[in-house]
N, CA, C and O atoms as a GROMACS GRO file, in nm:
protein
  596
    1UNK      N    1   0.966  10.408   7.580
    1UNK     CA    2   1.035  10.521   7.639
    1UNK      C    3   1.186  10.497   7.633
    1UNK      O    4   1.261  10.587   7.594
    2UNK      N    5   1.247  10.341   7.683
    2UNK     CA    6   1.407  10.361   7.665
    2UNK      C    7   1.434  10.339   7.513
    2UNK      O    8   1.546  10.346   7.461
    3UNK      N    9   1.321  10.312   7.451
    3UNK     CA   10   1.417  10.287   7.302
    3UNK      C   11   1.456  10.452   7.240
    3UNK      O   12   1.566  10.483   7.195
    4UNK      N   13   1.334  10.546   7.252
    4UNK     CA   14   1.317  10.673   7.246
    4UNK      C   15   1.376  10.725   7.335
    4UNK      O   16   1.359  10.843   7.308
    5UNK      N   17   1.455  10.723   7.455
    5UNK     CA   18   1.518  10.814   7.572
    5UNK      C   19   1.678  10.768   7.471
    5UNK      O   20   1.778  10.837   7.455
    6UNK      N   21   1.662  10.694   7.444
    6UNK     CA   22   1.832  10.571   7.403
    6UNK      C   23   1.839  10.660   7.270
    6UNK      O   24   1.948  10.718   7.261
    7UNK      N   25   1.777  10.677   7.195
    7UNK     CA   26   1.826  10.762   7.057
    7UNK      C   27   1.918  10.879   7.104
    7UNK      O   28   2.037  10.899   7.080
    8UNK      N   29   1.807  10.968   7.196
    8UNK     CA   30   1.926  11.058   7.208
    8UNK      C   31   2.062  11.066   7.297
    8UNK      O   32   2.152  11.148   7.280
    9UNK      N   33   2.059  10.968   7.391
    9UNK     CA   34   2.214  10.913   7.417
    9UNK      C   35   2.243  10.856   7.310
    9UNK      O   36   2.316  10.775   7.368
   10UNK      N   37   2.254  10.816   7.174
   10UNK     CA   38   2.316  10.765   7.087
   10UNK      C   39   2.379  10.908   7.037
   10UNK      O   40   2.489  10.946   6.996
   11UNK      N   41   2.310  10.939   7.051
   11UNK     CA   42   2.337  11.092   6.943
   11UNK      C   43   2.494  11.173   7.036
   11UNK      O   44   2.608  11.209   7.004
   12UNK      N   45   2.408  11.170   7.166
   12UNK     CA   46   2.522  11.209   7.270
   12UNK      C   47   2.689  11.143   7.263
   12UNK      O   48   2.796  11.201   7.280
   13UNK      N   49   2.664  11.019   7.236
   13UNK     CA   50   2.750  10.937   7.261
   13UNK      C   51   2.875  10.948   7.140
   13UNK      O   52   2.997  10.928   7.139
   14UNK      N   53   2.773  10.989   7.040
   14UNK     CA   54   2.851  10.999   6.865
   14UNK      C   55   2.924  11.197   6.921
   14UNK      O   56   3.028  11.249   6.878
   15UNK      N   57   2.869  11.232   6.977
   15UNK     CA   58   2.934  11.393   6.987
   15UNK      C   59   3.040  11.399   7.085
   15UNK      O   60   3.146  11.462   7.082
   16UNK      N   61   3.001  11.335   7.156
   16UNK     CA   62   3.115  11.311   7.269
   16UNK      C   63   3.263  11.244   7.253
   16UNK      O   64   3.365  11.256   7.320
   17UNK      N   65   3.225  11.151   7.109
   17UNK     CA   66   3.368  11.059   7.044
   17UNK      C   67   3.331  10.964   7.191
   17UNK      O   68   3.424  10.964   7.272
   18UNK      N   69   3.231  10.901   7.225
   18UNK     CA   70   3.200  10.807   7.290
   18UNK      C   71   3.165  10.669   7.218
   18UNK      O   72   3.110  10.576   7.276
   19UNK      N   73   3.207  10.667   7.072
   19UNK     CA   74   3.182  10.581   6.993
   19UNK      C   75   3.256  10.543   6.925
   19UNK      O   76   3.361  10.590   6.971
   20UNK      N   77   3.283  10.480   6.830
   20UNK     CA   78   3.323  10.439   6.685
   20UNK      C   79   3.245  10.495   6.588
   20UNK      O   80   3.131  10.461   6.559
   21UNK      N   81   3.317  10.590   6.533
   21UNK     CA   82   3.202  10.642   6.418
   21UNK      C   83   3.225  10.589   6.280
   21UNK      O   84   3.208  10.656   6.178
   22UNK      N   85   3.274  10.430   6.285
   22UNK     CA   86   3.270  10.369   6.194
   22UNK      C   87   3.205  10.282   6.235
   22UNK      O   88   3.159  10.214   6.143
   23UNK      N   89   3.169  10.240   6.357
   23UNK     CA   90   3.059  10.121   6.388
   23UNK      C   91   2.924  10.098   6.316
   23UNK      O   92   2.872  10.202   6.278
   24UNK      N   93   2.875  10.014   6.297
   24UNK     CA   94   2.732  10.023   6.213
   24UNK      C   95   2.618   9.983   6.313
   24UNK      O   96   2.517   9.943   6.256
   25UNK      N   97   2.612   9.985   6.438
   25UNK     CA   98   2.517   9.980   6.520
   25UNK      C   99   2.560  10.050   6.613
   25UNK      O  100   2.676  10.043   6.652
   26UNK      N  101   2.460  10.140   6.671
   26UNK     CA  102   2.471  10.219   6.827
   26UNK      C  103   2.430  10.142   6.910
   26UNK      O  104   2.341  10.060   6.887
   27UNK      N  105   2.507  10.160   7.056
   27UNK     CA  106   2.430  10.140   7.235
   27UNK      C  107   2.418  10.221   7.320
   27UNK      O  108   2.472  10.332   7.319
   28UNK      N  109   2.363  10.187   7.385
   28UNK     CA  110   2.334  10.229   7.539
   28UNK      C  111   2.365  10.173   7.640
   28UNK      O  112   2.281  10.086   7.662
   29UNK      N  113   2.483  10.175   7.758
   29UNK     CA  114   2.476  10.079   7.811
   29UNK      C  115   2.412  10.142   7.988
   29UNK      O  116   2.401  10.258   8.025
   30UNK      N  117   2.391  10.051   8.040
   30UNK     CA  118   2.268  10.100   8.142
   30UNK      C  119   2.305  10.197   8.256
   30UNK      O  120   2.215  10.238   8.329
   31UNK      N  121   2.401  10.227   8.269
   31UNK     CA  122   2.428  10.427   8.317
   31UNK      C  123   2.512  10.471   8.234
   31UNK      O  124   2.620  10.499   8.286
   32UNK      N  125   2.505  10.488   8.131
   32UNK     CA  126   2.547  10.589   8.003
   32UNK      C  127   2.488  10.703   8.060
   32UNK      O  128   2.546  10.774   8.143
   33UNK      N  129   2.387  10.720   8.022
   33UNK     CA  130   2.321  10.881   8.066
   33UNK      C  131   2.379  10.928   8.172
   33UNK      O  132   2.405  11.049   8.165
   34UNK      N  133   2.410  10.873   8.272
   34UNK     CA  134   2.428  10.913   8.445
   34UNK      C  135   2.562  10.927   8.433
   34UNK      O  136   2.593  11.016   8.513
   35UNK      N  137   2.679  10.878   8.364
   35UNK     CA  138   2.782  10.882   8.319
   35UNK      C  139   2.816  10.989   8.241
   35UNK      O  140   2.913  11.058   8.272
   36UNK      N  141   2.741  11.013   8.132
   36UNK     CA  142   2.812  11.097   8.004
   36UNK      C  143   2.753  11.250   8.129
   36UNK      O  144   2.820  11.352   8.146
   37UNK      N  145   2.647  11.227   8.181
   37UNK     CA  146   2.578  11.397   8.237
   37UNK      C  147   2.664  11.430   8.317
   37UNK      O  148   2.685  11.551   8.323
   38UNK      N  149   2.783  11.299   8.445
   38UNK     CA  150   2.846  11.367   8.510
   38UNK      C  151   2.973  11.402   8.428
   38UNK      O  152   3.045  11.474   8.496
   39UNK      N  153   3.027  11.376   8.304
   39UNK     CA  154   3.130  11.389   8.235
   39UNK      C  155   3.132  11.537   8.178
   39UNK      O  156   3.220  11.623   8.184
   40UNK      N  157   3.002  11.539   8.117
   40UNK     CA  158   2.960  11.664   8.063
   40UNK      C  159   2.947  11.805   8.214
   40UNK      O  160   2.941  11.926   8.190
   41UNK      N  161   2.947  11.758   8.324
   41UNK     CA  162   2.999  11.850   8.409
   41UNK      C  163   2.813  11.917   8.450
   41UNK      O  164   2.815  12.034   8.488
   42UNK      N  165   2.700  11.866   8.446
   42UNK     CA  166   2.593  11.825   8.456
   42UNK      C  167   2.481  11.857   8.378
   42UNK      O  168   2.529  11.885   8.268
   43UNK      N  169   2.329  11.872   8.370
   43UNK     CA  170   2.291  11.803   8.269
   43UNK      C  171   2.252  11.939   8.176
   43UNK      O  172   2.195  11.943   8.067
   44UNK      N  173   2.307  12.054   8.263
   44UNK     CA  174   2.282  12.192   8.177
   44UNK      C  175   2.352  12.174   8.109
   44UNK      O  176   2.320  12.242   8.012
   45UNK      N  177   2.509  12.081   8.071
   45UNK     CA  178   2.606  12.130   7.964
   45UNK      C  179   2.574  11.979   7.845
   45UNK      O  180   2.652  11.972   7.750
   46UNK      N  181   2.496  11.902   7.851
   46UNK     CA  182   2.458  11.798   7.781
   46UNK      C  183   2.440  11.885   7.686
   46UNK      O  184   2.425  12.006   7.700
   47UNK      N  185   2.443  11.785   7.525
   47UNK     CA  186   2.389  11.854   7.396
   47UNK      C  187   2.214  11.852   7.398
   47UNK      O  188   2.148  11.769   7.461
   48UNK      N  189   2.169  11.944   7.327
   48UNK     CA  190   2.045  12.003   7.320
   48UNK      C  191   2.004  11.831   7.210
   48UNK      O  192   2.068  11.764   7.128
   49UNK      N  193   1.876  11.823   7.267
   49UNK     CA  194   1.828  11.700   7.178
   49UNK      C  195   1.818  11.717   7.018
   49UNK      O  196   1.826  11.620   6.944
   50UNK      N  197   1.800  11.842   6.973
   50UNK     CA  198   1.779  11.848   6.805
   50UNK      C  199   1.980  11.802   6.782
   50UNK      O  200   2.023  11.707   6.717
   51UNK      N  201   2.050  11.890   6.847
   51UNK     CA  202   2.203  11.828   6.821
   51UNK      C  203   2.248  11.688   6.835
   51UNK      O  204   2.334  11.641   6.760
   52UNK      N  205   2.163  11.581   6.982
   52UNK     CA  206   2.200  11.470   6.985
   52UNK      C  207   2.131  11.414   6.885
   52UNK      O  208   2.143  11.300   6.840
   53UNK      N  209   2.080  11.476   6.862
   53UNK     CA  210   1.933  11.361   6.686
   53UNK      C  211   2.007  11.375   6.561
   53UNK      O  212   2.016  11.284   6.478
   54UNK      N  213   2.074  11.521   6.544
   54UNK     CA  214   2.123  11.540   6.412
   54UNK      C  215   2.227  11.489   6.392
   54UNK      O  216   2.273  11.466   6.280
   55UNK      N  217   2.305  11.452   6.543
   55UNK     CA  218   2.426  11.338   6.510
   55UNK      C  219   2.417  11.214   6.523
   55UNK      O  220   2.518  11.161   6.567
   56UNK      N  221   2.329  11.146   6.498
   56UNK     CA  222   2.253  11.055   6.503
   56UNK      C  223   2.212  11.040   6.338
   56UNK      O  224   2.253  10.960   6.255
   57UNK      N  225   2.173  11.084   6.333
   57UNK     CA  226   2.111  11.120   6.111
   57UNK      C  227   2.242  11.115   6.095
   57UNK      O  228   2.287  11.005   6.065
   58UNK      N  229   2.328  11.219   6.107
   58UNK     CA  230   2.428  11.234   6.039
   58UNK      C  231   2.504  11.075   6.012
   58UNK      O  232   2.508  11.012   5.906
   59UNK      N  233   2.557  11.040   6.140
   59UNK     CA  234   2.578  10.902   6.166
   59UNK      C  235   2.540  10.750   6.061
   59UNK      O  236   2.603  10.648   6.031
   60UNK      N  237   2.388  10.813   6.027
   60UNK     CA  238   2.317  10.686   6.006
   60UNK      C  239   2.334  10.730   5.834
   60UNK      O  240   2.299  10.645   5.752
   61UNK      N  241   2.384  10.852   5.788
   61UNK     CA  242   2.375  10.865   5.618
   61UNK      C  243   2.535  10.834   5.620
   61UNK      O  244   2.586  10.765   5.531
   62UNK      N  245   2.590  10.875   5.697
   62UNK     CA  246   2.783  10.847   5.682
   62UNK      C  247   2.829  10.683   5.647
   62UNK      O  248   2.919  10.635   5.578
   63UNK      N  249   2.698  10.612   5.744
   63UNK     CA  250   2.740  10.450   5.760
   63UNK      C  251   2.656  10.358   5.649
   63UNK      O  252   2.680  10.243   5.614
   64UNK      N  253   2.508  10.481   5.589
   64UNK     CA  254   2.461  10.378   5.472
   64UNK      C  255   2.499  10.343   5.344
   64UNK      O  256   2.440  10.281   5.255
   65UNK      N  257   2.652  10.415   5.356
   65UNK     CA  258   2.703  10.349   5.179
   65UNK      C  259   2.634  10.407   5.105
   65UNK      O  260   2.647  10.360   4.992
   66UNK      N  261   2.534  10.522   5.111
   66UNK     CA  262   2.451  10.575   4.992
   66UNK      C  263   2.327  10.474   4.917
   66UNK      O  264   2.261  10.470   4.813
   67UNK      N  265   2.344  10.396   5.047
   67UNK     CA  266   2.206  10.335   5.028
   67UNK      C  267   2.077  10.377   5.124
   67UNK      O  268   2.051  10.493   5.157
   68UNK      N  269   2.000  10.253   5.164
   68UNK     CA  270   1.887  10.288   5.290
   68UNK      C  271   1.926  10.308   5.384
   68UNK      O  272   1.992  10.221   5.442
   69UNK      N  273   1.898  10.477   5.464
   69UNK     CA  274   1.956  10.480   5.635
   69UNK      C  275   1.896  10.442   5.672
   69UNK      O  276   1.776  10.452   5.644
   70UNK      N  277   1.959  10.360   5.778
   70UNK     CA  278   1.929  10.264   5.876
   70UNK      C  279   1.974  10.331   5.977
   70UNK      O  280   2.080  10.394   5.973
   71UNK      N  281   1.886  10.322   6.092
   71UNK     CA  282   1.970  10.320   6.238
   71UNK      C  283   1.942  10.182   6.316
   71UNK      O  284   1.828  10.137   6.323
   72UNK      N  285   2.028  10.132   6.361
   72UNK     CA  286   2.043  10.030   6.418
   72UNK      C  287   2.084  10.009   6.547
   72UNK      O  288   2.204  10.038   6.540
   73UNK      N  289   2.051   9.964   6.708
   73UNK     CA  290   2.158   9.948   6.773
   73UNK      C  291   2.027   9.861   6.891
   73UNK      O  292   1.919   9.802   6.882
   74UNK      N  293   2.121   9.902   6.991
   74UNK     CA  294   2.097   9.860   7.106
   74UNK      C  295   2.077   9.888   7.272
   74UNK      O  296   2.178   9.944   7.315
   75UNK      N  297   1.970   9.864   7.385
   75UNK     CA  298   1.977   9.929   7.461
   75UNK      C  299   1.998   9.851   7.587
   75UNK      O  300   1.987   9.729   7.601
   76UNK      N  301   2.030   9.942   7.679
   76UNK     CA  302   2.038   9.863   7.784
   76UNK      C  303   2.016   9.953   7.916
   76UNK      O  304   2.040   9.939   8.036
   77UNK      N  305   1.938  10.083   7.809
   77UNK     CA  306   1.857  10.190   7.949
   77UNK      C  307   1.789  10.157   8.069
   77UNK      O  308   1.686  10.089   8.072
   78UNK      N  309   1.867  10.224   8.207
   78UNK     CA  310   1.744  10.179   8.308
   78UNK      C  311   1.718  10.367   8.346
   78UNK      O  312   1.785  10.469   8.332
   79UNK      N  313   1.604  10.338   8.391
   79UNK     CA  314   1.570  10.499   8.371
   79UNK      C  315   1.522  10.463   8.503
   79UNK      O  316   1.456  10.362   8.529
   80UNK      N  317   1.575  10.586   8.619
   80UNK     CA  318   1.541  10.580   8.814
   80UNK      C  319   1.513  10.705   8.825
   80UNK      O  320   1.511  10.789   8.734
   81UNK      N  321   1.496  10.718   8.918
   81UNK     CA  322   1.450  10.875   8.962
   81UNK      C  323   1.571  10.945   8.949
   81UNK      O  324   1.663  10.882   9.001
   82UNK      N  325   1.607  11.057   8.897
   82UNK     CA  326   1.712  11.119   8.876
   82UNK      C  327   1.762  11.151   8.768
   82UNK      O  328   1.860  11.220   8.740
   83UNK      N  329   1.673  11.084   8.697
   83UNK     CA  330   1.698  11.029   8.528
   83UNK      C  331   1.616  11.178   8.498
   83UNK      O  332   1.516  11.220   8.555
   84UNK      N  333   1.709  11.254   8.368
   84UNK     CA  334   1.630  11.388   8.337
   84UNK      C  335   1.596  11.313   8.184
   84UNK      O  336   1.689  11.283   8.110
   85UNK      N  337   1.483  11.293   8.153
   85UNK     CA  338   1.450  11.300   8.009
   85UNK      C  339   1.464  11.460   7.944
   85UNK      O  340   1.451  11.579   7.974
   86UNK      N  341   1.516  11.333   7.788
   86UNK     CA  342   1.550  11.459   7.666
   86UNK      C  343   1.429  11.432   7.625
   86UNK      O  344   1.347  11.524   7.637
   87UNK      N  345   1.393  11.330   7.580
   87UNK     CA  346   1.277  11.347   7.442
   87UNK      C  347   1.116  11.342   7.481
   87UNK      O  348   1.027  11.414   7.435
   88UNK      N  349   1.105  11.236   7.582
   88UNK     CA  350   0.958  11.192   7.633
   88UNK      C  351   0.916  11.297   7.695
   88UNK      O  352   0.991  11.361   7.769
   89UNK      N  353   0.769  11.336   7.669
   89UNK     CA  354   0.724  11.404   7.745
   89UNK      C  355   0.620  11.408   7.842
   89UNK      O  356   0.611  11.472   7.947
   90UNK      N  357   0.529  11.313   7.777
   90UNK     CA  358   0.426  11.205   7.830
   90UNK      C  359   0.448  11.054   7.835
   90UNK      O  360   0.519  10.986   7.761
   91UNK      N  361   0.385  11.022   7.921
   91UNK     CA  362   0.356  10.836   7.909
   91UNK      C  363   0.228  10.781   7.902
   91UNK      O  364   0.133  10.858   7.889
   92UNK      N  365   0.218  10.716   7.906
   92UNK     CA  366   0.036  10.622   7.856
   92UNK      C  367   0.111  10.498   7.907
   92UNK      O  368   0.196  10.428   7.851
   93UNK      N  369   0.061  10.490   8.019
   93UNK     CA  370   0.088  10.347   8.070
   93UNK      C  371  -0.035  10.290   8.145
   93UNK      O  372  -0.137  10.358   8.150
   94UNK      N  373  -0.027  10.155   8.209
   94UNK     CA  374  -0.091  10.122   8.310
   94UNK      C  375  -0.056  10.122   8.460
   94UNK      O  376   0.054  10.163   8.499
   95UNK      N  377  -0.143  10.078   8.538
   95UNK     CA  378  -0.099  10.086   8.705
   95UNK      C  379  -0.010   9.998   8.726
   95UNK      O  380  -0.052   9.882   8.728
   96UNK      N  381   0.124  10.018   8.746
   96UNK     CA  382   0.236   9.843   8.752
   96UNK      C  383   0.198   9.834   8.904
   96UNK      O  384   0.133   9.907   8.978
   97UNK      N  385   0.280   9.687   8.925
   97UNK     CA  386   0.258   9.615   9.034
   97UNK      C  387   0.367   9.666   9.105
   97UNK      O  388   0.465   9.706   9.043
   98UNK      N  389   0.360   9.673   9.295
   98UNK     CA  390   0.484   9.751   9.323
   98UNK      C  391   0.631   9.665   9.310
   98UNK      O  392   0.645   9.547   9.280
   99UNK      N  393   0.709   9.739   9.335
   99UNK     CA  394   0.854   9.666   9.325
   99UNK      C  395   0.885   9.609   9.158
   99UNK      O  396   0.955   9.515   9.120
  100UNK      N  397   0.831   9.672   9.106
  100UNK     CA  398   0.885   9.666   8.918
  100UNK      C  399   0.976   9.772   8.893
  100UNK      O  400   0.999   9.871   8.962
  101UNK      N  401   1.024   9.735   8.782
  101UNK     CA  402   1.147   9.875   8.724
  101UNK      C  403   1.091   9.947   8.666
  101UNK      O  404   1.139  10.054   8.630
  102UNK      N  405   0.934   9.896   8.631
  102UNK     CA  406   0.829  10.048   8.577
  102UNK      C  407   0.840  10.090   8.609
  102UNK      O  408   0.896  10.191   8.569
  103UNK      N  409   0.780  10.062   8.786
  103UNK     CA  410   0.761  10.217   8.854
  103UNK      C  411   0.842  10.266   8.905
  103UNK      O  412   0.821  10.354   8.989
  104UNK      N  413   0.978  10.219   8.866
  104UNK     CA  414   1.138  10.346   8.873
  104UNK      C  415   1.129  10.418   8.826
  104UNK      O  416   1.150  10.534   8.861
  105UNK      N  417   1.072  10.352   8.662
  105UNK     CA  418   1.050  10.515   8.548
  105UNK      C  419   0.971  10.558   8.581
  105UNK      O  420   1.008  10.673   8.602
  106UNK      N  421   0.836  10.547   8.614
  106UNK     CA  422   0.731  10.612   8.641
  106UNK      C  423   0.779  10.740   8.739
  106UNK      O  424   0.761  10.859   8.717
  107UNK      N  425   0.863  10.660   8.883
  107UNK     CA  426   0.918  10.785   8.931
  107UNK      C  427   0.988  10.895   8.895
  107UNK      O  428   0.988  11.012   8.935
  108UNK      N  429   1.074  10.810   8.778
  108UNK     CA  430   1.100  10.918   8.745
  108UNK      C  431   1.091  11.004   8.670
  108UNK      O  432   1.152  11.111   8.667
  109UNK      N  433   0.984  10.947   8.576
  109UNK     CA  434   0.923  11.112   8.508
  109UNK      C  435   0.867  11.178   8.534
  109UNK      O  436   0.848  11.277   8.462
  110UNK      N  437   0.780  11.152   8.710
  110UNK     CA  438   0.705  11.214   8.794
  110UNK      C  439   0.762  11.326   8.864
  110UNK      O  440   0.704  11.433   8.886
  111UNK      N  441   0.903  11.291   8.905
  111UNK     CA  442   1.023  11.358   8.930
  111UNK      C  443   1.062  11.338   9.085
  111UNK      O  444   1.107  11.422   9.163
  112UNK      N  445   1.031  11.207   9.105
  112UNK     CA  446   1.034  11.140   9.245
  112UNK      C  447   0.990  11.067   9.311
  112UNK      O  448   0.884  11.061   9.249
  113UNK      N  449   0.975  10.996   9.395
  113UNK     CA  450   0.904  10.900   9.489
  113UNK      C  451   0.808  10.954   9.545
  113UNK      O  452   0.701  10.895   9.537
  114UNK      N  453   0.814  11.090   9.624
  114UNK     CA  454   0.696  11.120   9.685
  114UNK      C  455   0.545  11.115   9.583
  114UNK      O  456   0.440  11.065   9.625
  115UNK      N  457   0.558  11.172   9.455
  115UNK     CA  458   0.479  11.191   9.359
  115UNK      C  459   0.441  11.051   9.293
  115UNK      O  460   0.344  11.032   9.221
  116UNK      N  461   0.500  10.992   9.316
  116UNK     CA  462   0.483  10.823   9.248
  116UNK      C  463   0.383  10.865   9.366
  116UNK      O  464   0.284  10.937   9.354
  117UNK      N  465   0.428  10.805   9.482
  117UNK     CA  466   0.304  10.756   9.592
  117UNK      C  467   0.217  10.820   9.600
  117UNK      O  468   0.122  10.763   9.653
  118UNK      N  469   0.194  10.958   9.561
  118UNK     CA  470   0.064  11.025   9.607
  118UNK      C  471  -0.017  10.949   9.424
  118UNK      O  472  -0.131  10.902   9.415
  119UNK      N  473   0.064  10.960   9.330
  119UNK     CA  474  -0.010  10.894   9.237
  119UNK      C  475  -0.071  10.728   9.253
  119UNK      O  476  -0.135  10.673   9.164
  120UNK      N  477  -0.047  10.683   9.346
  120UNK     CA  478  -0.080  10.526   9.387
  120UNK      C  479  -0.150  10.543   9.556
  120UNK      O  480  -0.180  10.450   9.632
  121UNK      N  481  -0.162  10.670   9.578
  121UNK     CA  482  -0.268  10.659   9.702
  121UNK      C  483  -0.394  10.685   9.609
  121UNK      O  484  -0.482  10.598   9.606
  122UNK      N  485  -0.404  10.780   9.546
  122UNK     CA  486  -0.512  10.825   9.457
  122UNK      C  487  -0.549  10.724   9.397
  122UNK      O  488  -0.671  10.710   9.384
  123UNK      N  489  -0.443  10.604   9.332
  123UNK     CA  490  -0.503  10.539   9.220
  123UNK      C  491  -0.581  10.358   9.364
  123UNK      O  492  -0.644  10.255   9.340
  124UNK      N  493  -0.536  10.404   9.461
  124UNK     CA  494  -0.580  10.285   9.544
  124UNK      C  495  -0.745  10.350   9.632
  124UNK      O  496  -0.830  10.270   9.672
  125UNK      N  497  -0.756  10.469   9.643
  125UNK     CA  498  -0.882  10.548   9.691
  125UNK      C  499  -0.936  10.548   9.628
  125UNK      O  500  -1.055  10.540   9.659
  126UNK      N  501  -0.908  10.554   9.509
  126UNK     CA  502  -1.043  10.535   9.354
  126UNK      C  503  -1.066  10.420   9.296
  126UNK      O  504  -1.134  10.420   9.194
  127UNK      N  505  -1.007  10.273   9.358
  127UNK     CA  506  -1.033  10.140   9.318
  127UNK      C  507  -0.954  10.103   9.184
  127UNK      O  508  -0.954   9.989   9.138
  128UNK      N  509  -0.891  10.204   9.128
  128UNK     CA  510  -0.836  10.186   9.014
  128UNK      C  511  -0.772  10.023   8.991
  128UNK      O  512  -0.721   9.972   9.091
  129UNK      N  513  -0.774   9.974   8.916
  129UNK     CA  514  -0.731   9.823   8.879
  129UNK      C  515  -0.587   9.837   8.835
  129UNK      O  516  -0.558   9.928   8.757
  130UNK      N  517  -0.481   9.740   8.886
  130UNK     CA  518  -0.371   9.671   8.871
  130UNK      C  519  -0.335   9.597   8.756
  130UNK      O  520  -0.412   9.510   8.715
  131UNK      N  521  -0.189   9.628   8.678
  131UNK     CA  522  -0.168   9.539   8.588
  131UNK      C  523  -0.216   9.566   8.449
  131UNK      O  524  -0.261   9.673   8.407
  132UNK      N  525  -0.197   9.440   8.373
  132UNK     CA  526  -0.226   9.447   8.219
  132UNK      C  527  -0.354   9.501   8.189
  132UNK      O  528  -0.373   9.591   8.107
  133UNK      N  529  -0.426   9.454   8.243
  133UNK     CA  530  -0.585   9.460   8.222
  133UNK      C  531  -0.693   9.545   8.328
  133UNK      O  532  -0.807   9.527   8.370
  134UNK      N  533  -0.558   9.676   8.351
  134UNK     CA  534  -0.604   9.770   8.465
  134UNK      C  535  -0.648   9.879   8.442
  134UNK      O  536  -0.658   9.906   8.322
  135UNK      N  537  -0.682   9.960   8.517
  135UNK     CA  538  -0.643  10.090   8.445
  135UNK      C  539  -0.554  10.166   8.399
  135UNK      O  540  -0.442  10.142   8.443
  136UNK      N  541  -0.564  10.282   8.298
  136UNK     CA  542  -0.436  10.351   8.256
  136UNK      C  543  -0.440  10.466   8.323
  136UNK      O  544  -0.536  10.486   8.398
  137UNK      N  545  -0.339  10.562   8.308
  137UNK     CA  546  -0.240  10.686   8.326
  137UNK      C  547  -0.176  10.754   8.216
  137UNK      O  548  -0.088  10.712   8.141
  138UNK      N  549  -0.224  10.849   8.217
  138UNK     CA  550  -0.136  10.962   8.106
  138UNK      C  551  -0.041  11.047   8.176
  138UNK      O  552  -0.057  11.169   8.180
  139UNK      N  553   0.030  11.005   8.216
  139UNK     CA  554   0.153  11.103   8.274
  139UNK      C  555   0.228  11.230   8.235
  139UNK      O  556   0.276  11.222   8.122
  140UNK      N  557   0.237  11.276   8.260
  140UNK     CA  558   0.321  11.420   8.194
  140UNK      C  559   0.462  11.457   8.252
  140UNK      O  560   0.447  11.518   8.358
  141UNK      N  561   0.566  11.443   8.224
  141UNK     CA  562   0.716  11.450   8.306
  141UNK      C  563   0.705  11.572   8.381
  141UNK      O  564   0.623  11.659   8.354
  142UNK      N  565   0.779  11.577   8.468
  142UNK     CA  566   0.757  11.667   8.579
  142UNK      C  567   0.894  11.775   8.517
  142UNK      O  568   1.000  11.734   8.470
  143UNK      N  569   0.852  11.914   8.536
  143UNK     CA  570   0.978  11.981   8.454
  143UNK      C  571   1.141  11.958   8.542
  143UNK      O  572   1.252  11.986   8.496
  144UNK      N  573   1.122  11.921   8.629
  144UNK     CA  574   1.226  11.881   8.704
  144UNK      C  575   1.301  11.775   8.652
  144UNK      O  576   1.424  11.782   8.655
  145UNK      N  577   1.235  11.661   8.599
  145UNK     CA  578   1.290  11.554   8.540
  145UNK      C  579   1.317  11.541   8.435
  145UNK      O  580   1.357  11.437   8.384
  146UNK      N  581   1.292  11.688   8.362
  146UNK     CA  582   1.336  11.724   8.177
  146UNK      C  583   1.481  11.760   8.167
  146UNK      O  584   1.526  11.776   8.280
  147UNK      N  585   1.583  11.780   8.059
  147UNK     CA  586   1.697  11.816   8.063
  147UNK      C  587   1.642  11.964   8.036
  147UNK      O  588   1.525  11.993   8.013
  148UNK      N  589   1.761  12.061   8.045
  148UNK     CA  590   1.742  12.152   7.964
  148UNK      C  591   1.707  12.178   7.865
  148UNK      O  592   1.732  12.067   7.818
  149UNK      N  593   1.647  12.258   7.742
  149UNK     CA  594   1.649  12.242   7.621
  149UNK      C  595   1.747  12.267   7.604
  149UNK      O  596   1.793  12.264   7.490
   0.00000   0.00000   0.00000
């Protein structure tokens, strides 16, 4: 999810002149998003994800010398409740253990804490299993926690 949430802040980051657009690797650094959305004046005026992707391509054919595009970079996404995903729309995860930075994201593609917990009263009333070797979850982002298109 942050390597895929992190593309399109890359993309953001290249439109914004939040970059070097001679650099040969992109980042993320860990409130970029929460940063560029309050810059952008909030998250209705962010670029639409096909625009943060296409500057992103664009990016990655400008820097390959007319050879293999590459995209390359780096992340350092933390994704909390508040966090609006561009790209994810589902998750496939397992039940994390409490007090992890999973289940920050988890909250927040749920689109909050209350909804985390009613998803972990349910998953503790039905015996559901903990951890690696637990049960899973197909999640669906809550439209609250989507950007605009």
């Amino acid at each position: 999810v942050r390597t895929i949430e992190s593309l399109y802040w890359f993309g953001v980051r290249l439109l914004k002149k939040d970059v070097n657009p001679e650099a040969k690797d992109l980042y993320v650094r860990q409130w970029d998003p929460y940063r560029l959305s309050h810059e952008a004046g909030g998250h209705e005026k962010l670029p639409t994800a096909v625009e943060a992707l296409t500057a992103v391509l664009d990016w990655s054919n400008a820097t390959s010398g007319g050879g293999e595009s590459v995209i390359e970079g780096h992340t350092q996404l933390i994704i909390v409740p508040g966090y609006r995903f561009a790209l994810c729309d589902y998750l496939f995860t397992n039940t994390h253990q409490p007090r992890s930075t999973l289940l920050m994201l988890v909250a927040a593609l749920l689109g909050g804490k209350d909804r985390l917990f009613a998803l972990y009263d349910h998953a503790l009333a039905g015996g559901y299993r903990f951890l690696s070797y637990g049960d899973s979850n197909f999640l669906q982002c809550h439209p609250e926690a989507k950007l605009p298109c």
